[in-house]
Structures are given as C-alpha cells and as structure tokens.
MDTraj code that builds the backbone (N, CA, C; nanometers):
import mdtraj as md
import numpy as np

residues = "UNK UNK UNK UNK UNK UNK UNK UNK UNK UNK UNK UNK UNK UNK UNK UNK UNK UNK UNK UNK UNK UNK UNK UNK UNK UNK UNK UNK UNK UNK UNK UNK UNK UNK UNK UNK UNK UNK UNK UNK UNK UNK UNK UNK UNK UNK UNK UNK UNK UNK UNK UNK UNK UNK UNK UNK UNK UNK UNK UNK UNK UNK UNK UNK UNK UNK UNK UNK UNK UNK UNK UNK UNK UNK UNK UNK UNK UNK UNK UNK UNK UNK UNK UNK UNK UNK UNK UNK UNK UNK UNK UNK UNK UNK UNK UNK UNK UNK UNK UNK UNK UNK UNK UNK UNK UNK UNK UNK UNK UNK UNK UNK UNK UNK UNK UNK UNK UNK UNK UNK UNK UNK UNK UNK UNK UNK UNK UNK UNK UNK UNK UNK UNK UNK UNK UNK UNK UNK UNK UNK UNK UNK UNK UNK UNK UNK UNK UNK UNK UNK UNK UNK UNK UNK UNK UNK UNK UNK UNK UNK UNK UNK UNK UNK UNK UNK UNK UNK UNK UNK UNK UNK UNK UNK UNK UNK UNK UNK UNK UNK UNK UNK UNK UNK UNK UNK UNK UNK UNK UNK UNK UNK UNK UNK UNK UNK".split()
xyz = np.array([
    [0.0835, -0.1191, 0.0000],
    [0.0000, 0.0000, 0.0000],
    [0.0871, 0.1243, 0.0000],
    [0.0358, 0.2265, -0.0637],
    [0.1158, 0.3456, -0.0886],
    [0.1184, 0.4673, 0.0623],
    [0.2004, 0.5176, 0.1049],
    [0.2551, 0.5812, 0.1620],
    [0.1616, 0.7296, 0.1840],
    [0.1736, 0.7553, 0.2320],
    [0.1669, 0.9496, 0.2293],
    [0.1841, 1.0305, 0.3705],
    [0.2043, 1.1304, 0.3382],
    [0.2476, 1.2524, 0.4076],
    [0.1379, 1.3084, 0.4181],
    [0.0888, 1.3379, 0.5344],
    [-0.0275, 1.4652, 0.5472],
    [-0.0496, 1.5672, 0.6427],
    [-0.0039, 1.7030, 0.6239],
    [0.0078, 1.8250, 0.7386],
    [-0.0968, 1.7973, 0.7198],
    [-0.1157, 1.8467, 0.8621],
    [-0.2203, 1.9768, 0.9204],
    [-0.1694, 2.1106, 0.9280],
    [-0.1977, 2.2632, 0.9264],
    [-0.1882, 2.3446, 0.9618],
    [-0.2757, 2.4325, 1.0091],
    [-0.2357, 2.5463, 1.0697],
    [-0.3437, 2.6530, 1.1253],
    [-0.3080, 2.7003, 1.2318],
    [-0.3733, 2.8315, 1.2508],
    [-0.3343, 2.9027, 1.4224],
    [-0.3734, 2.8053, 1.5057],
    [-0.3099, 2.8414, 1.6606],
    [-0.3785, 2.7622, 1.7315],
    [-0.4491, 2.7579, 1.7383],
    [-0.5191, 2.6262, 1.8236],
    [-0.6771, 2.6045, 1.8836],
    [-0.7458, 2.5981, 1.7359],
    [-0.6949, 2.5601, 1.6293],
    [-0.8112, 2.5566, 1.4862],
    [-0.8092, 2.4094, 1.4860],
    [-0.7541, 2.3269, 1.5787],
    [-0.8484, 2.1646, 1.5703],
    [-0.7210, 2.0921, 1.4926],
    [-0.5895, 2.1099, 1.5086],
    [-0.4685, 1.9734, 1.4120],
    [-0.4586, 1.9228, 1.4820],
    [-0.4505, 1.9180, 1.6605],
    [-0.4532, 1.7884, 1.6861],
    [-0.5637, 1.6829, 1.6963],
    [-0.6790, 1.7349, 1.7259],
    [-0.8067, 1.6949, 1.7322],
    [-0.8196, 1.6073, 1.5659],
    [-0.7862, 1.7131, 1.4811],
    [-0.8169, 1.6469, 1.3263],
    [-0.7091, 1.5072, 1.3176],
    [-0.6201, 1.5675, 1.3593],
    [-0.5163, 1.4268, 1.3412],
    [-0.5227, 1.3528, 1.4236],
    [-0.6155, 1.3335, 1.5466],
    [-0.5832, 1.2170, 1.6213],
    [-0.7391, 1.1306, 1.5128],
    [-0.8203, 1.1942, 1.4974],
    [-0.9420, 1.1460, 1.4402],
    [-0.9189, 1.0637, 1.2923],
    [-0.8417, 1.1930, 1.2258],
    [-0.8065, 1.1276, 1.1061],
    [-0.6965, 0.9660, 1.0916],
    [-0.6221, 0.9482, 1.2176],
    [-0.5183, 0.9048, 1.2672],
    [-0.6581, 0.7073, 1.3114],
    [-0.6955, 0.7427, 1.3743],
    [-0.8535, 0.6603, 1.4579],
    [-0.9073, 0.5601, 1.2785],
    [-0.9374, 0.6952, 1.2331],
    [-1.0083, 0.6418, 1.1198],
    [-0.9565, 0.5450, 0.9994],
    [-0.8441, 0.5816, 0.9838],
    [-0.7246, 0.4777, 0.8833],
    [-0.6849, 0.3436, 0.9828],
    [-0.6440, 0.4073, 1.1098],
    [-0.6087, 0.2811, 1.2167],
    [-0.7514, 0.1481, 1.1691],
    [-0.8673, 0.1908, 1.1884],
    [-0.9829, 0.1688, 1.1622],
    [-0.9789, 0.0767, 1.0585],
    [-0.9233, 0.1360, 0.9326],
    [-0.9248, 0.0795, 0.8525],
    [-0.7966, -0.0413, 0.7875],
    [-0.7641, -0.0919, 0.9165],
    [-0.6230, -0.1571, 0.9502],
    [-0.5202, -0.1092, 0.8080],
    [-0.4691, 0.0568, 0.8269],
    [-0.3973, 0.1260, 0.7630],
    [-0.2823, 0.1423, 0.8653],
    [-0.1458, 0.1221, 0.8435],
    [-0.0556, 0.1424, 0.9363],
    [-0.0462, 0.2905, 0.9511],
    [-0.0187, 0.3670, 1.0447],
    [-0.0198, 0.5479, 1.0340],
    [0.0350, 0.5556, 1.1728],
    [0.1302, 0.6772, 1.1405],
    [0.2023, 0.7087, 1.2364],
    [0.1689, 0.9158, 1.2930],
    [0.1457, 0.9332, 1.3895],
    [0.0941, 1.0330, 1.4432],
    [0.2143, 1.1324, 1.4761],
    [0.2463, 1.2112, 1.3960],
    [0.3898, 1.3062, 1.4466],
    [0.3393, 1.4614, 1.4783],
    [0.4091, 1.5292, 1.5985],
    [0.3285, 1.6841, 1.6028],
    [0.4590, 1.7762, 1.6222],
    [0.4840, 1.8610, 1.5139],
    [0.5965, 1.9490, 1.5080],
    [0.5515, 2.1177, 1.5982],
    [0.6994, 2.1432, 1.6808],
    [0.8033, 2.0690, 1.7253],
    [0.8057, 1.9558, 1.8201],
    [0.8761, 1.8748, 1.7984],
    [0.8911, 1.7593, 1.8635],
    [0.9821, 1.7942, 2.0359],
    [0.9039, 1.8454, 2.1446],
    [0.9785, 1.8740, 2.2325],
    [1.0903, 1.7993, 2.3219],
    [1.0638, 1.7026, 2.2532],
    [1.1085, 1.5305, 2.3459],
    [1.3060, 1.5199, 2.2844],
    [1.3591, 1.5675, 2.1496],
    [1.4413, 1.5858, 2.1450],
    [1.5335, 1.7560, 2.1782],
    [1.6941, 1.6975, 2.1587],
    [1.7231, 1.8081, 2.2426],
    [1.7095, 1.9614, 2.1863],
    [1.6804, 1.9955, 1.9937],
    [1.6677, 2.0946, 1.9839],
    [1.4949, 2.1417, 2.0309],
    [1.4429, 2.0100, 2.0243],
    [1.2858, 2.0791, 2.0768],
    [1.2599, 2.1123, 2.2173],
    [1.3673, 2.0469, 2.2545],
    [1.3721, 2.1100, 2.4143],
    [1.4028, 2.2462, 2.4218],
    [1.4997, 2.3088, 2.3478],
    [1.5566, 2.4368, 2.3234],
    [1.4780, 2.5169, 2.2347],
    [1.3598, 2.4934, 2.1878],
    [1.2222, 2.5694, 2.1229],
    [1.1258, 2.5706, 2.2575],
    [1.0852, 2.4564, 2.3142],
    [1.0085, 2.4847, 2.4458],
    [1.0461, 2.5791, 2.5086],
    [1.2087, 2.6111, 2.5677],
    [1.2675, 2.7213, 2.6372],
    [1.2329, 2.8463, 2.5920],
    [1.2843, 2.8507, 2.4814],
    [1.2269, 2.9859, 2.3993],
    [1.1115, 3.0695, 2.4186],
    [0.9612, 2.9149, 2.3904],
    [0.8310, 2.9515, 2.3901],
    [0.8031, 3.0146, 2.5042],
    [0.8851, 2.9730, 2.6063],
    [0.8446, 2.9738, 2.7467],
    [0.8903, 3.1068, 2.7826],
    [0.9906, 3.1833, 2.6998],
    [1.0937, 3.3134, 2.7355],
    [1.1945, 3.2557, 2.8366],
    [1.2585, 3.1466, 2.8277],
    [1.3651, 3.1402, 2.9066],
    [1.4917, 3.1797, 2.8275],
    [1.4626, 3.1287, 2.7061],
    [1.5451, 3.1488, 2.6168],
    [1.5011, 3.2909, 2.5166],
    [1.6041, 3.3565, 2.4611],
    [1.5544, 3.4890, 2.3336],
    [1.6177, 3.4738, 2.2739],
    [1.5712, 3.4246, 2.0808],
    [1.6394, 3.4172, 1.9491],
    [1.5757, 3.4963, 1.9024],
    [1.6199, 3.5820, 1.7546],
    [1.5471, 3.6164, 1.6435],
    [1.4930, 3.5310, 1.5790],
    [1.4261, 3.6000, 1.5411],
    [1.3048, 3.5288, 1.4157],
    [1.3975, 3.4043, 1.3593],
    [1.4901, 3.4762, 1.2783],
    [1.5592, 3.3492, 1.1939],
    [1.5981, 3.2412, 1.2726],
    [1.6753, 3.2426, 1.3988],
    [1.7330, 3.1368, 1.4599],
    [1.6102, 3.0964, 1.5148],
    [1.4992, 3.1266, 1.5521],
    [1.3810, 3.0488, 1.6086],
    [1.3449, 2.9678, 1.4739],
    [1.3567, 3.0137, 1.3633],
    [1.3215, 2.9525, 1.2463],
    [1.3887, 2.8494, 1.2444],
    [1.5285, 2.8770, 1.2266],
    [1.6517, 2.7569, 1.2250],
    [1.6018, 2.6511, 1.2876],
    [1.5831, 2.6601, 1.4463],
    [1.5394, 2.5709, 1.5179],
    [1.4657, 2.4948, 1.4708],
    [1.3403, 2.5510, 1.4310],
    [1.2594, 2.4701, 1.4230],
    [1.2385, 2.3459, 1.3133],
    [1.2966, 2.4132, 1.2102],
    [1.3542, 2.3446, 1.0531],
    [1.4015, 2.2201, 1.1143],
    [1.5492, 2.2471, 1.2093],
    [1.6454, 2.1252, 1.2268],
    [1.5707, 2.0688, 1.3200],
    [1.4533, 2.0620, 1.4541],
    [1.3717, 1.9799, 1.4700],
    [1.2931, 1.9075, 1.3764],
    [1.2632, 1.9026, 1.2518],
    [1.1804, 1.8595, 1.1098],
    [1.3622, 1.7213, 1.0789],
    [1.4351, 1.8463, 1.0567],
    [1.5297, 1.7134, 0.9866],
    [1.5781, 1.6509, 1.0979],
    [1.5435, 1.6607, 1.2127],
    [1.6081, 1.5339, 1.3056],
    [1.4848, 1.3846, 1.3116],
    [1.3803, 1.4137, 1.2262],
    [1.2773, 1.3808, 1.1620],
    [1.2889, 1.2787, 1.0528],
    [1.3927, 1.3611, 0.9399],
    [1.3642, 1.3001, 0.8107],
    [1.3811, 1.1652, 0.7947],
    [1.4930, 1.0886, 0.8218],
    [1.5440, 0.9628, 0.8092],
    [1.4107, 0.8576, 0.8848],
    [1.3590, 0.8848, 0.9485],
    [1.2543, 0.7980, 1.0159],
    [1.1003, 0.8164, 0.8967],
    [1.0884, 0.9613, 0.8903],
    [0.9752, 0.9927, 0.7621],
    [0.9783, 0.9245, 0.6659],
    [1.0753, 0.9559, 0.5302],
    [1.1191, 0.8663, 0.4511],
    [1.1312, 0.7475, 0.4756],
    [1.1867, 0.6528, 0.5712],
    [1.1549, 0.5223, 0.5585],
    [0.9945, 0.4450, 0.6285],
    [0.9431, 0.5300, 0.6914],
    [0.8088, 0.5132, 0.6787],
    [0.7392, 0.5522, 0.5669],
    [0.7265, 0.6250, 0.5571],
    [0.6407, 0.6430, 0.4057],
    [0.6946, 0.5211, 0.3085],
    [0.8060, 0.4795, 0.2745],
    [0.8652, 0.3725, 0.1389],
    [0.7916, 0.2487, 0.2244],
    [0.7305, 0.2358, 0.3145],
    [0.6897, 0.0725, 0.3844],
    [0.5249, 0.0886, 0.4301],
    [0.4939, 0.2313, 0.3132],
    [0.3448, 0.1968, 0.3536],
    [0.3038, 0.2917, 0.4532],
    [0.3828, 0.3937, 0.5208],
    [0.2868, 0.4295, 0.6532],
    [0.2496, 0.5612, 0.6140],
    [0.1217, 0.5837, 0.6725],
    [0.0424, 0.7051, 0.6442],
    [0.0873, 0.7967, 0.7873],
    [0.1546, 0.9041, 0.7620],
    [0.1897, 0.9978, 0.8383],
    [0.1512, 1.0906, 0.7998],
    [0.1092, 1.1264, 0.9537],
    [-0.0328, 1.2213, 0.9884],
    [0.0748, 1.3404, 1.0825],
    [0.1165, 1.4589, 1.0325],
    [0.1669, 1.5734, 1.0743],
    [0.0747, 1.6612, 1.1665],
    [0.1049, 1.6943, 1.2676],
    [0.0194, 1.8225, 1.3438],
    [0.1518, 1.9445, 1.3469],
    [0.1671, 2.0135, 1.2453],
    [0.2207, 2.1243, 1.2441],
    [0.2996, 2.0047, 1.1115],
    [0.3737, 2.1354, 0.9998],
    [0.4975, 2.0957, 0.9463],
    [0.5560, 2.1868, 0.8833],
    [0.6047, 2.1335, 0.7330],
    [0.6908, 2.2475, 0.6665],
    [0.6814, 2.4295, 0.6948],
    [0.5411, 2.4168, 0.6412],
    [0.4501, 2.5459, 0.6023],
    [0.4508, 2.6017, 0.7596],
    [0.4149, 2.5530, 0.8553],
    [0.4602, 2.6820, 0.9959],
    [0.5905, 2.7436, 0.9755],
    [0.7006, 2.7175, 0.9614],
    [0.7930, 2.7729, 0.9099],
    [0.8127, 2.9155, 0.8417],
    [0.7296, 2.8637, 0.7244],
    [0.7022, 2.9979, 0.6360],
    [0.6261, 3.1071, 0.6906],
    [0.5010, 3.0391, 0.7651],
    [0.3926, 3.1332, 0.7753],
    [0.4677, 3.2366, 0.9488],
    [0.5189, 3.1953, 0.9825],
    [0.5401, 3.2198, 1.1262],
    [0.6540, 3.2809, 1.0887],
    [0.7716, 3.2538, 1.0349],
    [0.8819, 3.3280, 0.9694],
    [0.8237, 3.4865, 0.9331],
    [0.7440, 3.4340, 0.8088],
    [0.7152, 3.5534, 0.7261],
    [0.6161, 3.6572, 0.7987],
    [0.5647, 3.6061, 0.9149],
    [0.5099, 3.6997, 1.0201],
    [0.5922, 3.7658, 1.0884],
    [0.7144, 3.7393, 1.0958],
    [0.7679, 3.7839, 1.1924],
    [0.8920, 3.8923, 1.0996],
    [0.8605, 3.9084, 0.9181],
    [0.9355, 3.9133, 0.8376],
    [1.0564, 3.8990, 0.7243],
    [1.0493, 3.7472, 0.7616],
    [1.1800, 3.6806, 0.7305],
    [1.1243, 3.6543, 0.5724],
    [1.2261, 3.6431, 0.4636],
    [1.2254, 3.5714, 0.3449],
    [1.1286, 3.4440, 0.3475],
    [1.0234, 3.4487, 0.3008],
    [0.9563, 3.3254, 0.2748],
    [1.0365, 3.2061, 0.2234],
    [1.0839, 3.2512, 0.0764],
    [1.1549, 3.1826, -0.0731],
    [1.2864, 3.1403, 0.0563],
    [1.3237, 3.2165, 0.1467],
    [1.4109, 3.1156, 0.2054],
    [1.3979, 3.0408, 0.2995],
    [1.2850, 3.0534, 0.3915],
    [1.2038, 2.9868, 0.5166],
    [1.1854, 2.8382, 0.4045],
    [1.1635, 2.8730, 0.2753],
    [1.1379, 2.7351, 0.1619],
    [1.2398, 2.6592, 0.1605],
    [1.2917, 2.7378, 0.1052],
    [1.4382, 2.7264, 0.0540],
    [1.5287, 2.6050, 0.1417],
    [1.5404, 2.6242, 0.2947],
    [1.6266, 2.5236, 0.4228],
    [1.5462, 2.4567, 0.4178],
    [1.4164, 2.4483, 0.3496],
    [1.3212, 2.2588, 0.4085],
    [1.3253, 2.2022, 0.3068],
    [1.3957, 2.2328, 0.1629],
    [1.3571, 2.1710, 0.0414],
    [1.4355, 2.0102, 0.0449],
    [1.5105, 1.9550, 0.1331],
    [1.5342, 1.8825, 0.1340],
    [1.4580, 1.7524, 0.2514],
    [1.3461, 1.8352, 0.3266],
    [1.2753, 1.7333, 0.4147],
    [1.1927, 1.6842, 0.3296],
    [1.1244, 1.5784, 0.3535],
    [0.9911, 1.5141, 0.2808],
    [0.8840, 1.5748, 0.2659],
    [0.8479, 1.6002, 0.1425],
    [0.7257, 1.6899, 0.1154],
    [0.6104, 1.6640, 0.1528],
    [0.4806, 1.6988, 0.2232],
    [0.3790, 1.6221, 0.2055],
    [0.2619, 1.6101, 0.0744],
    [0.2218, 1.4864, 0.1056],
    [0.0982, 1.4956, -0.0616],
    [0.0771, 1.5717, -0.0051],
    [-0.0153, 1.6043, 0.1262],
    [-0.1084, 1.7003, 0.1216],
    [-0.1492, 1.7951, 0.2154],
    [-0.1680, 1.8848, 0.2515],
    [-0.1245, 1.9845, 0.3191],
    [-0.2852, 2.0696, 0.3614],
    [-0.3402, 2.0282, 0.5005],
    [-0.4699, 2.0719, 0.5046],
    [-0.4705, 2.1574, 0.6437],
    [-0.4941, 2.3003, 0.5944],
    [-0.5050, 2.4285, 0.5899],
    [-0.6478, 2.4492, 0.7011],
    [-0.6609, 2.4616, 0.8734],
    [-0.7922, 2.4425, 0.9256],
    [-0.7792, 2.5888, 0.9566],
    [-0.8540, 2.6855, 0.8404],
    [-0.8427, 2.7658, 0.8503],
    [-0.9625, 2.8704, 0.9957],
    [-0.8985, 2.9989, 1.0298],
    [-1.0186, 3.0372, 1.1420],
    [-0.9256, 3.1848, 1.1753],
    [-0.9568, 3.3174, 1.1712],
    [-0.9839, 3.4033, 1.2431],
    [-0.8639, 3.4253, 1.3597],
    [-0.7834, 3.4561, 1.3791],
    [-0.7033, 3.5018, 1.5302],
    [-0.8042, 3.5164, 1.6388],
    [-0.9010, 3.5601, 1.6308],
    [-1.0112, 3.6085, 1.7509],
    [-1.0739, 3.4906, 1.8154],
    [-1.0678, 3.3869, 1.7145],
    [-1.1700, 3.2344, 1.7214],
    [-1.0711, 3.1535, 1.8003],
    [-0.9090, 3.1689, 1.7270],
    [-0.8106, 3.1005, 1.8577],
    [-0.8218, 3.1726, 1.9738],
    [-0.7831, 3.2969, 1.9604],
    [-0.7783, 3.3492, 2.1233],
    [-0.9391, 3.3261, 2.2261],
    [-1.0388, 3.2763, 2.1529],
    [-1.1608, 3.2656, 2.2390],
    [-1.1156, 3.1104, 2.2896],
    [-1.0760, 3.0289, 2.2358],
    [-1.0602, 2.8854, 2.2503],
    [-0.9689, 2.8767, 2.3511],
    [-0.8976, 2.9437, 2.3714],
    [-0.7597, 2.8956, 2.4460],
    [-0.7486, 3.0804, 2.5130],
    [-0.8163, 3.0966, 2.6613],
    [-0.7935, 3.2217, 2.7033],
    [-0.6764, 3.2160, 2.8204],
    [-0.6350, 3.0874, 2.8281],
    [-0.5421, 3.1227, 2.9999],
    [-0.3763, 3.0074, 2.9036],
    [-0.2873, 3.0889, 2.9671],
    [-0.1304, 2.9806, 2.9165],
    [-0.1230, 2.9940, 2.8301],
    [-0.1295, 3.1117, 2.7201],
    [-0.1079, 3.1343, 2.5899],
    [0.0867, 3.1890, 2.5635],
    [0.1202, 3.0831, 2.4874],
    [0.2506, 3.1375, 2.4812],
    [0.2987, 3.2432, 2.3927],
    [0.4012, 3.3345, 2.3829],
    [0.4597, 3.4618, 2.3449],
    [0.3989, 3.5069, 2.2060],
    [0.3540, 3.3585, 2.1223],
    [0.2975, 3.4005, 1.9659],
    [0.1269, 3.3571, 2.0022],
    [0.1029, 3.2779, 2.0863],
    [-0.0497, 3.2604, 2.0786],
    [-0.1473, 3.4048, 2.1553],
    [-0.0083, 3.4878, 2.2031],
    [-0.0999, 3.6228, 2.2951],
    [-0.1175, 3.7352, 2.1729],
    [-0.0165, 3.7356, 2.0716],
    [-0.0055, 3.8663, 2.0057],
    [-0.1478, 3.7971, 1.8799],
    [-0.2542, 3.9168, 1.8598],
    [-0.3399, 3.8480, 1.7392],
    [-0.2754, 3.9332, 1.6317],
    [-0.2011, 4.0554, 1.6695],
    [-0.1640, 4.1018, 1.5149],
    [-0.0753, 3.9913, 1.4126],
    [0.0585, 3.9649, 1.5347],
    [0.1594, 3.8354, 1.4732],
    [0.0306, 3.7389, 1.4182],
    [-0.0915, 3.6630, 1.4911],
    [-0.1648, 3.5839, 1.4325],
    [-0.2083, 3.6198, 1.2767],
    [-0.2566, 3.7467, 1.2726],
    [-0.3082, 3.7543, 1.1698],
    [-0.2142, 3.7772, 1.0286],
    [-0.0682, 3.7923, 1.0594],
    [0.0044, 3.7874, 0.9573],
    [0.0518, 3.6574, 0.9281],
    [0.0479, 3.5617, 1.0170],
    [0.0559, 3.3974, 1.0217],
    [-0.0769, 3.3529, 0.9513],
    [-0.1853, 3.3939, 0.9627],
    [-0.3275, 3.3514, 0.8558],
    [-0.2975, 3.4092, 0.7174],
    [-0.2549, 3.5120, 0.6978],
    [-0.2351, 3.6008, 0.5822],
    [-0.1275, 3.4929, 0.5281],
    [-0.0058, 3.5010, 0.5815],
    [0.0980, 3.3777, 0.4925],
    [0.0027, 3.2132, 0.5015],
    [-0.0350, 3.1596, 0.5464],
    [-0.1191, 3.0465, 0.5547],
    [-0.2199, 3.0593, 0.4025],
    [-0.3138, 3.1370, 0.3831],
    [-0.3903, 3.1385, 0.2833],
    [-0.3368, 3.2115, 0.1755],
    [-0.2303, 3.2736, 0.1448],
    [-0.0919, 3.2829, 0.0746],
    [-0.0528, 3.1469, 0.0121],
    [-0.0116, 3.0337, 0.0941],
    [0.0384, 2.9448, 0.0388],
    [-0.0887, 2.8223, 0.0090],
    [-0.2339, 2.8073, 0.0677],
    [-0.2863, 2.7256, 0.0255],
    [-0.3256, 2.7755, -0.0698],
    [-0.3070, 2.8553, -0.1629],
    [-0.3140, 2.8683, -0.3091],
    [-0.2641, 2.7839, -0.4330],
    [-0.1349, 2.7203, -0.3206],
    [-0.0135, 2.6142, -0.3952],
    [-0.1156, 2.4650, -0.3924],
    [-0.0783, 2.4178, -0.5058],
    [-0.1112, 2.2934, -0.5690],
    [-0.0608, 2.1855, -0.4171],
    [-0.1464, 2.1141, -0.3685],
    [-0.1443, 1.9780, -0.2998],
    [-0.2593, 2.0696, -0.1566],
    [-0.2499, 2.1843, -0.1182],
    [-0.3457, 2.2210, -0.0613],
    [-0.4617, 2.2034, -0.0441],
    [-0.6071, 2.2207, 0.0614],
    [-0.6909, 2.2556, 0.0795],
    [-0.7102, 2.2994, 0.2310],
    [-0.7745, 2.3968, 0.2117],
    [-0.8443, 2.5387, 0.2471],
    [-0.9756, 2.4500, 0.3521],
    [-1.0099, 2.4236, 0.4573],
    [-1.1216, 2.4256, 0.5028],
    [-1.1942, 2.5281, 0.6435],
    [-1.3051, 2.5781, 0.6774],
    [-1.3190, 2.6220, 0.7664],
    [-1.3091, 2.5276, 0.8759],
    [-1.2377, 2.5663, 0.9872],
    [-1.1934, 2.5379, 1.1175],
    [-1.3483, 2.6064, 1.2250],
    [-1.4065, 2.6760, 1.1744],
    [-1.5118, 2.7304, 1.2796],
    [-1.6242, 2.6425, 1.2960],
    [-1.5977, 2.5089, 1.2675],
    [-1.7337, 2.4621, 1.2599],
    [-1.7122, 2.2888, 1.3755],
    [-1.7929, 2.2101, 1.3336],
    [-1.8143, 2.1196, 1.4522],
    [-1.7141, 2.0018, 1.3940],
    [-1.6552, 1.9483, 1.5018],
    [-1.5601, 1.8480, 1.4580],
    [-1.5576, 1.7630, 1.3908],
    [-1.6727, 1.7317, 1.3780],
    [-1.7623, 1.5846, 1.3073],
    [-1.7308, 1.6172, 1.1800],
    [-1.8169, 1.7578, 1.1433],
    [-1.8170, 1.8019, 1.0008],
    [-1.6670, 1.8328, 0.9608],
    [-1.5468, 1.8478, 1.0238],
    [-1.4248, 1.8897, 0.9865],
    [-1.3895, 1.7413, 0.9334],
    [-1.3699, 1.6936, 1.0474],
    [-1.3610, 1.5559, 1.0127],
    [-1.3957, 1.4955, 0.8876],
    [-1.5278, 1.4867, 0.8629],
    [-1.5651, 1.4152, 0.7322],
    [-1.5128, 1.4830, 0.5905],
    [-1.4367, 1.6402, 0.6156],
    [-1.4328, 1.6763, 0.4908],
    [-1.2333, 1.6478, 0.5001],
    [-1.2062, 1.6195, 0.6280],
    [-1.0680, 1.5801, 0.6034],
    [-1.0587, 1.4161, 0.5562],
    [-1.1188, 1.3534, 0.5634],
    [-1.1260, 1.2111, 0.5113],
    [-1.1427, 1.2258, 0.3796],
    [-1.2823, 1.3307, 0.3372],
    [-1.2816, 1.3227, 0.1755],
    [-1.1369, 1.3518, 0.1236],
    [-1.1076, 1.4104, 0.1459],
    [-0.9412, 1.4719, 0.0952],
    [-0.8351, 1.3675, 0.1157],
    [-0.8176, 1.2861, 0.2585],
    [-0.7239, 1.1775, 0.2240],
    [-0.7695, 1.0659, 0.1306],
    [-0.9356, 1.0494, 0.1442],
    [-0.9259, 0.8979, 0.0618],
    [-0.9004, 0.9371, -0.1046],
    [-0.8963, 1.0898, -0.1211],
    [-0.8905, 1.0924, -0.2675],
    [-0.6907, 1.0527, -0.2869],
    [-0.6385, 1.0898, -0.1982],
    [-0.5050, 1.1026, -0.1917],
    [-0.4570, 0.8987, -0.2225],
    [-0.5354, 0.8387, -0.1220],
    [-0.4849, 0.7180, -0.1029],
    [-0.5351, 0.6500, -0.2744],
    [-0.6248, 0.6904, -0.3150],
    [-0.7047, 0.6449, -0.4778],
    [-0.6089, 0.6826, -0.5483],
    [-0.4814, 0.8252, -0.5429],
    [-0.4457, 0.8610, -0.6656],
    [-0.2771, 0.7864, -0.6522],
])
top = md.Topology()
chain = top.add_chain()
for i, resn in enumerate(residues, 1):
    res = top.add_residue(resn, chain, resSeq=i)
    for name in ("N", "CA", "C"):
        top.add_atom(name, md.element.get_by_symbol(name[0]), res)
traj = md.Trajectory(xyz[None], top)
C-alpha cells in the first residue's frame, strides 16, 4: 500500500490535533498502518531548546527560532522517509509550512524559510484548518505562549497560511465549525489522496 504525508496546519486552537488524532482513529480503523507526528517535537534536544524559547527562558530572532525549528523537522527526516517507502500514512500536526507562515510573520524571506526545508519530505497534502485570530484566542484564554498572545503576529501567520494554500497539494477548510463536520471533509481529501 502506498505511503503518504499529510500536514495539518493553522493558528492555534483551529483543531490539528483533534483532526489528526481522528483522522489518525479512522485509517487505524481501517487496519492502515499510520504514524501520528506533532511538530516541534519537544522530546528531542533541539525541541527542548524551542520549548525554552516559547516559554521566554530562552531569546532568538526570528531566523534562529526559524533555524530551530527546521532542524527539529530534519532530526525527523530519516525515520519519515523510511516510513512512508513501507506503507505508513503519516499524519503531521504542524509541518513544513509553519515555518514559512510564522517566519514571514515575523518578516523573514519566505523563498528562504522554503528554501532550508527543500530537502525534508514533502507532504501529498497539506490541510489548511483555517479560522480568524479572535476564534483562537476565544478557545484557548489562559497559558497562551509569546505568539499565541499577540493576534496582530496571528493575523500575519493567517495572511501567509492562505498565501500558500493557493499552492497545488493544498486545501483550504473552515476550522469554525463542529468536529464531526471537519472531520468528514478531512477524510474526503485523504481517501482521494490514497485512490491517486
């Protein structure tokens, strides 16, 4: 059986882990092997050194918070790639595209936020739970970290987000609605993926 890659993206609180543990349930379901990954990975040692950050223990610029986060992805790759070549459906909660969108919020070169991941594993498909800065900050009002408090930074992170689901392997869905219904329209989108 064929392989695939599938982000999630979106501000917080727009439902990637919720979508990916469901979407994750539903292939399991369908005795599909799938593996559940959520970027950054805090459990190794550069994601330990992004937690610090989030937390303000630590202060980088934009770019080196970027850096970080990239080389948490390629401490990644070698395990990605040989899952995907043996069949496994990997289910992303955050990936490439935070990079860009969170970079380019913060003003960095997009074409180069691209540019340092062109060598991680691409995903087929890349699903976009789109929603409002105002709709995260209602969801999540207490423990918001340094980027989930600012909604202006949010809204230039939605602005690069629907920027890039313009790009071919994308889709665009509303995040404001009931899980069920998110759900069923993220399945339509993988089973077309697993058919092609």
């Amino acid at each position: 059986m064929k392989g695939l890659l599938i982000a999630f993206e979106g501000l917080d609180q727009s439902g990637k882990q919720t979508q990916a543990e469901l979407l994750r349930d539903r292939l399991v379901g369908q005795r599909r092997d799938v593996q559940l990954l959520s970027f950054p990975d805090y459990d190794t040692p550069i994601g330990g050194e992004i937690a610090r950050a989030l937390r303000g223990d630590r202060h980088y610029a934009p770019d080196l918070m970027q850096l970080l986060y990239v080389a948490n992805r390629y401490e990644w790759r070698d395990r990605i790639v040989k899952a995907r070549s043996h069949g496994t459906i990997l289910v992303c909660d955050r990936y490439l595209a935070s990079s860009v969108a969170y970079g380019e919020a913060h003003g960095l070169d997009p074409a180069w936020l691209a540019s340092i991941q062109k060598y991680l594993p691409q995903p087929d498909v890349t699903v976009l739970l789109d929603m409002p800065p105002e709709v995260s900050a209602r969801r999540k009002e207490r423990d918001r970290d340094r980027y989930e408090r600012d909604l202006a930074l949010l809204a230039r992170v939605r602005d690069s987000y629907l920027r890039q689901a313009r790009s071919e392997g994308w889709v665009r869905l509303d995040a404001d609605r009931d899980r069920t219904v998110v759900a069923s329209d993220v399945y339509a989108v993988v089973a077309q993926g697993l058919e092609n």
